[in-house]
C-alpha positions as CSV (number, residue, x, y, z in Angstrom):
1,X,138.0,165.7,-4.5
2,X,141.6,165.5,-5.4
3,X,143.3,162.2,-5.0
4,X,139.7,160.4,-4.9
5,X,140.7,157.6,-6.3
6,X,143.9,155.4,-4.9
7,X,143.7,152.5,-7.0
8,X,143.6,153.6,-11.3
9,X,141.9,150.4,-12.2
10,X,138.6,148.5,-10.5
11,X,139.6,144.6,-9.5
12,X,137.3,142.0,-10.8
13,X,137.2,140.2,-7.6
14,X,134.6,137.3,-8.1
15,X,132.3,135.7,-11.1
16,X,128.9,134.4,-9.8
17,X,130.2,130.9,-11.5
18,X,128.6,130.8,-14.8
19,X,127.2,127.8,-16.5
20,X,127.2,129.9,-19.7
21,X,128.3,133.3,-21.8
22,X,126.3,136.1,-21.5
23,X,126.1,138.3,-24.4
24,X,126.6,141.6,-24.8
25,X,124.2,144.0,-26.2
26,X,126.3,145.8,-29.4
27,X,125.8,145.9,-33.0
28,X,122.7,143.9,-32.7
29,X,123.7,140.9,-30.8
30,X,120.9,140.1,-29.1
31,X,121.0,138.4,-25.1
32,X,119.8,135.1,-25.8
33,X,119.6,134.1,-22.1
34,X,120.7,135.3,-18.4
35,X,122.6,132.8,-16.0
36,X,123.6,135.4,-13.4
37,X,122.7,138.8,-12.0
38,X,124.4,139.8,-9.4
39,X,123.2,142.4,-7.0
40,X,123.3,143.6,-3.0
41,X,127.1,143.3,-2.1
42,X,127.4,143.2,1.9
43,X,130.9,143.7,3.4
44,X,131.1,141.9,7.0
45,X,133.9,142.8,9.3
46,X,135.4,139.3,9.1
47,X,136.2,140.2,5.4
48,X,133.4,138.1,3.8
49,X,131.8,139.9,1.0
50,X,128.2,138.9,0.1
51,X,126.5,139.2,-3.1
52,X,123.2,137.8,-4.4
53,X,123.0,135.9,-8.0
54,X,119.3,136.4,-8.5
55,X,118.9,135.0,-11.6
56,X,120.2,131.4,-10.2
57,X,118.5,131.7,-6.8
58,X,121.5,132.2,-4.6
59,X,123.7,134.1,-2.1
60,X,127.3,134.0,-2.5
61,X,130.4,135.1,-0.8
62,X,133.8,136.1,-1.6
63,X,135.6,134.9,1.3
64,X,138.9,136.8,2.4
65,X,141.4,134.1,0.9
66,X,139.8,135.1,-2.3
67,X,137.7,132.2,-3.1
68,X,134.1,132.6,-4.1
69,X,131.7,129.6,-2.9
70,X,127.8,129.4,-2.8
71,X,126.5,131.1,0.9
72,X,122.9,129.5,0.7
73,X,120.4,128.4,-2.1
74,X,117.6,128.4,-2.7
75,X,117.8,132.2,-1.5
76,X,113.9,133.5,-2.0
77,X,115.8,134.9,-4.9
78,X,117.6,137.8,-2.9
79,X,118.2,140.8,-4.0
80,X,119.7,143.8,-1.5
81,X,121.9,142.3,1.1
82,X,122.6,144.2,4.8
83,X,125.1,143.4,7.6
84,X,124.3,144.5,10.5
85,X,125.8,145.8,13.9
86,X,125.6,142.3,15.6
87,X,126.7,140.8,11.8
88,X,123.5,139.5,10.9
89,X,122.8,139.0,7.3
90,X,119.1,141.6,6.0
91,X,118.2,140.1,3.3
92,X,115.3,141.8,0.8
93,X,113.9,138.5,-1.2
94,X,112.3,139.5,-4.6
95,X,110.4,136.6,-3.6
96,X,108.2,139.1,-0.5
97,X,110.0,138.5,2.5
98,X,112.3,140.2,4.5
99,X,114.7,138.1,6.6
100,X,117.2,138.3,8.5
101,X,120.1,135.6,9.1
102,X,122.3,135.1,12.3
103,X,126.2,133.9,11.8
104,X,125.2,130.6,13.1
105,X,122.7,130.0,10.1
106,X,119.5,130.6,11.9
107,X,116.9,132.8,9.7
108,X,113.9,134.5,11.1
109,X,111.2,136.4,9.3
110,X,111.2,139.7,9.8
111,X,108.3,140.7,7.2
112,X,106.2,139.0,5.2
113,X,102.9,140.9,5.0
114,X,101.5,144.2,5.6
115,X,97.7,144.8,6.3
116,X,97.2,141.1,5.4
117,X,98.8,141.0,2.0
118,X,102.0,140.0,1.2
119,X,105.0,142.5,-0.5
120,X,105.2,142.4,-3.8
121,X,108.7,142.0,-4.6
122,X,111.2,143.4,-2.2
123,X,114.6,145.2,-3.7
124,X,116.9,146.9,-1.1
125,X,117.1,147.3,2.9
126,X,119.0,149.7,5.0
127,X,119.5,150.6,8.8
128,X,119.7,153.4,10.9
129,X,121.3,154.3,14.5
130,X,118.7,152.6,16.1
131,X,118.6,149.7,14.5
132,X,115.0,150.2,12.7
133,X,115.3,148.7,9.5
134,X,114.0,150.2,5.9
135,X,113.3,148.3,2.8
136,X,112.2,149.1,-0.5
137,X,108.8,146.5,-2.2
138,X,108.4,148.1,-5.8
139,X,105.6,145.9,-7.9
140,X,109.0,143.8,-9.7
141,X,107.8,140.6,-11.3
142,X,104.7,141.0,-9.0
143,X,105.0,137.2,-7.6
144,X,102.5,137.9,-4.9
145,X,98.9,136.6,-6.1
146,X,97.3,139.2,-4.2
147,X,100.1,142.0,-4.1
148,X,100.0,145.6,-1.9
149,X,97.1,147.8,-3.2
150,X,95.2,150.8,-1.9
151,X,91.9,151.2,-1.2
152,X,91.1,152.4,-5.3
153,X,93.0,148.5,-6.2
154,X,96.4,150.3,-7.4
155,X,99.4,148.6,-6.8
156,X,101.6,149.9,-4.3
157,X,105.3,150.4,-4.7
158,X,106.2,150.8,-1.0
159,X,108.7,152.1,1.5
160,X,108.3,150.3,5.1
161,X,110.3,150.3,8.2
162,X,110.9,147.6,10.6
163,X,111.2,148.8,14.5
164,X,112.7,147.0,16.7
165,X,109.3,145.7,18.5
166,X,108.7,143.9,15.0
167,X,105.8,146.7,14.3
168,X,106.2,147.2,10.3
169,X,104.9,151.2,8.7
170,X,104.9,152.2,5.5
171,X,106.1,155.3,5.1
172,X,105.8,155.9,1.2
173,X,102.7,154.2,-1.5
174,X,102.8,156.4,-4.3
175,X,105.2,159.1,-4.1
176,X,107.9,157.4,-6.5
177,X,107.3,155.1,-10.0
178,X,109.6,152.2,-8.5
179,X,111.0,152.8,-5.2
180,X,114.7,150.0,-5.8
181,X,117.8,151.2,-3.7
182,X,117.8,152.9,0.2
183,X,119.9,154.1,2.2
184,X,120.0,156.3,5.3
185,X,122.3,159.5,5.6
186,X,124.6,159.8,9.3
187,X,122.9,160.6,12.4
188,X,119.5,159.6,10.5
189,X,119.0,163.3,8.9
190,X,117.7,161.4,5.6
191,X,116.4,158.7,4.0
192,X,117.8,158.4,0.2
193,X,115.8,156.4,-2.0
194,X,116.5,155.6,-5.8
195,X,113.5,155.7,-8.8
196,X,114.4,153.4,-11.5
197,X,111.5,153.2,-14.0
198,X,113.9,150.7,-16.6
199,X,110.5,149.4,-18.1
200,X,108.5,152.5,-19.3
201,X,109.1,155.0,-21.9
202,X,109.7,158.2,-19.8
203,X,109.6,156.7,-16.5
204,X,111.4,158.0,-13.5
205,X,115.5,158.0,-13.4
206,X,115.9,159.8,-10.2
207,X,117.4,159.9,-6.7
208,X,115.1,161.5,-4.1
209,X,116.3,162.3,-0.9
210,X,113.9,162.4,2.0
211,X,113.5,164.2,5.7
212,X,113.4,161.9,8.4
213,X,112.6,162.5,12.2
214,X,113.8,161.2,15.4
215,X,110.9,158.7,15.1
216,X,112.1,157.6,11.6
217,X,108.9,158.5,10.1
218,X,109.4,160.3,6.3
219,X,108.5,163.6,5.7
220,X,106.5,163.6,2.4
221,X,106.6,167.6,2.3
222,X,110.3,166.9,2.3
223,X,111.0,165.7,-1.1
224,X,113.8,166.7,-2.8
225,X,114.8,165.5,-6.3
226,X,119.2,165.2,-6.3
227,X,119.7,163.6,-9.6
228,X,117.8,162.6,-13.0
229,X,119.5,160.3,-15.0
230,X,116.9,161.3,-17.9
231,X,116.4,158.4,-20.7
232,X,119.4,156.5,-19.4
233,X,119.8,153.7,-17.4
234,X,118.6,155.0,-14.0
235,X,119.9,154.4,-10.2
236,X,119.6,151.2,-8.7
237,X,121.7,150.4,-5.1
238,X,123.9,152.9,-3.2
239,X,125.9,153.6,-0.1
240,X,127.2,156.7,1.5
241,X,130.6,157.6,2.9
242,X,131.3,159.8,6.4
243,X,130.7,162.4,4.5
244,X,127.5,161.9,3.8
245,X,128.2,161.4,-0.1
246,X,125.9,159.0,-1.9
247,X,127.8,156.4,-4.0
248,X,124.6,155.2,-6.8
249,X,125.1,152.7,-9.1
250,X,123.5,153.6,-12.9
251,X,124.2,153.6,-16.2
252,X,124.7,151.7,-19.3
253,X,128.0,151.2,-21.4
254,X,125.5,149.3,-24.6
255,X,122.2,151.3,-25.7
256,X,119.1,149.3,-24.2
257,X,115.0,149.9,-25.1
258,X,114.1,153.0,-23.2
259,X,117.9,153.2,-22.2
260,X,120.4,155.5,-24.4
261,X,123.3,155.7,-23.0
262,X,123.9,158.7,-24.3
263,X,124.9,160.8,-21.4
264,X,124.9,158.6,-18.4
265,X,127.4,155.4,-18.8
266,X,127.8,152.5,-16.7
267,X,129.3,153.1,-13.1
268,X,129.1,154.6,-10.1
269,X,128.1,158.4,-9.3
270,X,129.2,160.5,-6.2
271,X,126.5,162.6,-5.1
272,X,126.5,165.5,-2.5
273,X,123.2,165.5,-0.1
274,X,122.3,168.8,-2.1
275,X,122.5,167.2,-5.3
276,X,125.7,168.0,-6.9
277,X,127.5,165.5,-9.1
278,X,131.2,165.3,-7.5
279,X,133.0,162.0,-9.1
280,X,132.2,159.5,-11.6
281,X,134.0,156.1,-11.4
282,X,133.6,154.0,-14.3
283,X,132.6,150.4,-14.6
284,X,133.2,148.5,-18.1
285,X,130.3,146.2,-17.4
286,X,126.6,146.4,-18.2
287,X,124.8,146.6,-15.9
288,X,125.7,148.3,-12.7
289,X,123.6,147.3,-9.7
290,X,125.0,147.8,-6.4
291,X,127.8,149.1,-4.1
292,X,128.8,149.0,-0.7
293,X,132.3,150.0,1.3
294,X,134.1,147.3,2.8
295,X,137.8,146.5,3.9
296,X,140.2,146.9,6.8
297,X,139.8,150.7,6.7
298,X,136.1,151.1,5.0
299,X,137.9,152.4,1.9
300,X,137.1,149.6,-0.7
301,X,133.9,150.2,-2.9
302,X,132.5,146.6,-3.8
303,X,130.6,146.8,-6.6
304,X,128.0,144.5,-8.4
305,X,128.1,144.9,-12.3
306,X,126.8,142.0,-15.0
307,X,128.2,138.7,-13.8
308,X,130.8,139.9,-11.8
309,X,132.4,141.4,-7.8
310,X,134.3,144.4,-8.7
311,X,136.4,146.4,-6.0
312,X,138.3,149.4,-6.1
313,X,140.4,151.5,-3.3
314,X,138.9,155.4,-2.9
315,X,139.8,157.9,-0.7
316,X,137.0,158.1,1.3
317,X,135.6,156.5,4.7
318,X,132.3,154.3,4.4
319,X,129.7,155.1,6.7
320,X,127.9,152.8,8.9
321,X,125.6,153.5,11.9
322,X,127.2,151.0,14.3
323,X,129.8,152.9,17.0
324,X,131.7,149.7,16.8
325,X,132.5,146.1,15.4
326,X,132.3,142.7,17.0
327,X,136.2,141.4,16.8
């Protein structure tokens, strides 16, 4: 992908307004505490970018005259952010709720529950053509007091869709250790889901990439492992371009528990749909959460990393499943 990049350097757009330093992990300094995380960057058309600070309990946006102000907090401590056809804010709270905010302000409750329990912590949400909507509820801090289990009292680390009738499915219980970032491939061929098992010794690293059919119902049989990130710091969020490349943010710059570093650093990895490992774009920030494509032409990558907004211009379309924008 020759001329991939345009822009030699990532801009660091926004900080999440820290109260503090955060320490990095070298040499034995130790983090001593965490006053911002931020995660789920959602480009609108208008040139807001959104971005959650999790940590602190809020939403944020970097508006277009490059300012960076508070969106809405208390935020059921978002995590993956998605804007929608009509511009409406999906947000995946770690909290168990999936909502979904109109560009007057207005929030409705898209999913709360599923067979009478409530999620356990959601992560990440995606669309496809039609609209249906796709999240990821991994176990997480496990807030719920009575979180998803199966019928043997496991713990279930879901995938579930959201039709447009409001009728919720799950589609996946315990096919992956930690289901965390989604997204869904053009003309809904796949469903991509990331496998990031930070907290055990051997625990999944891995993108999966998924069948899906017309009805947007996963095909199990379909599974198809695209990347393993080993022992280092696995996938978390991605996006996909035109092409149908998938854009994954992973990797660690300092050595973590359970984390070398030793192969995989901190930043962004291009990914074909069969698997093969085309670009590599850099980030000098523990730890890379999210991206998205945003801008005038769908060129810039917004990325998440530590405390802070990053962008960078690429030579690549972003792909979205609306035909068209609201002006």
């Amino acid at each position: 992908m020759t001329g991939f990049l345009r822009s030699a350097t990532l801009a660091c757009l926004a900080l999440a307004q820290l109260d503090a330093v955060v320490l990095a992990h070298d040499n034995g300094l130790r983090q001593e505490s965490v006053v911002a995380f931020v995660e789920g960057p959602a480009w609108r058309p208008d040139g807001v970018v959104f971005f959650t600070d999790i940590p602190n309990d809020r939403i944020m946006r970097r508006n277009p005259d490059g300012s960076t102000t508070v969106h809405r907090s208390p935020a059921g401590h978002a995590n993956g952010l998605y804007v929608d056809g009509q511009d409406r804010l999906l947000i995946a709270e770690d909290e168990g709720r999936l909502v979904r905010e109109s560009p007057d302000g207005t929030i409705e409750v898209l999913a709360d529950e599923y067979d009478g329990r409530p999620f356990n912590s959601l992560n990440d949400v995606a669309v496809d053509t039609k609209g249906r909507i796709y999240f990821t509820d991994p176990r997480g801090k496990n807030r719920s007091a009575a979180p998803q289990r199966d019928a043997q009292g496991e713990v279930i680390d879901g995938v579930y869709r959201v039709d447009a009738s409001g009728a919720i499915t799950r589609l996946l219980t315990h096919e992956l250790d930690q289901p965390n970032g989604i997204a869904v491939a053009p003309n809904d061929q796949y469903l991509y889901i990331t496998d990031n098992d930070g907290q055990t010794e051997g625990g999944a690293r891995k993108l999966w990439r998924f069948d899906l059919t017309e009805t947007g119902d996963v095909v199990i049989s379909s599974k198809k492992l695209l990347f393993d990130w080993g022992q280092d710091r696995g996938p978390d969020g991605m996006t996909l371009d035109t092409e149908g490349h998938v854009y994954v943010a992973a990797g660690f710059n300092h050595p973590k528990r359970f984390k070398s570093s030793l192969v995989y650093k901190a930043g962004i990895y291009v990914i074909t749909p069969e698997g093969k490992l085309l670009n590599f774009i850099a980030v000098p920030m523990d730890t890379v959460s999210n991206v998205t494509f945003g801008g005038e032409h769908l060129n810039t990558l917004y990325i998440t990393a530590g405390h802070s907004l990053w962008s960078i211009d690429i030579a690549a379309t972003g792909y979205r499943p609306f035909s068209e924008y609201k002006e």
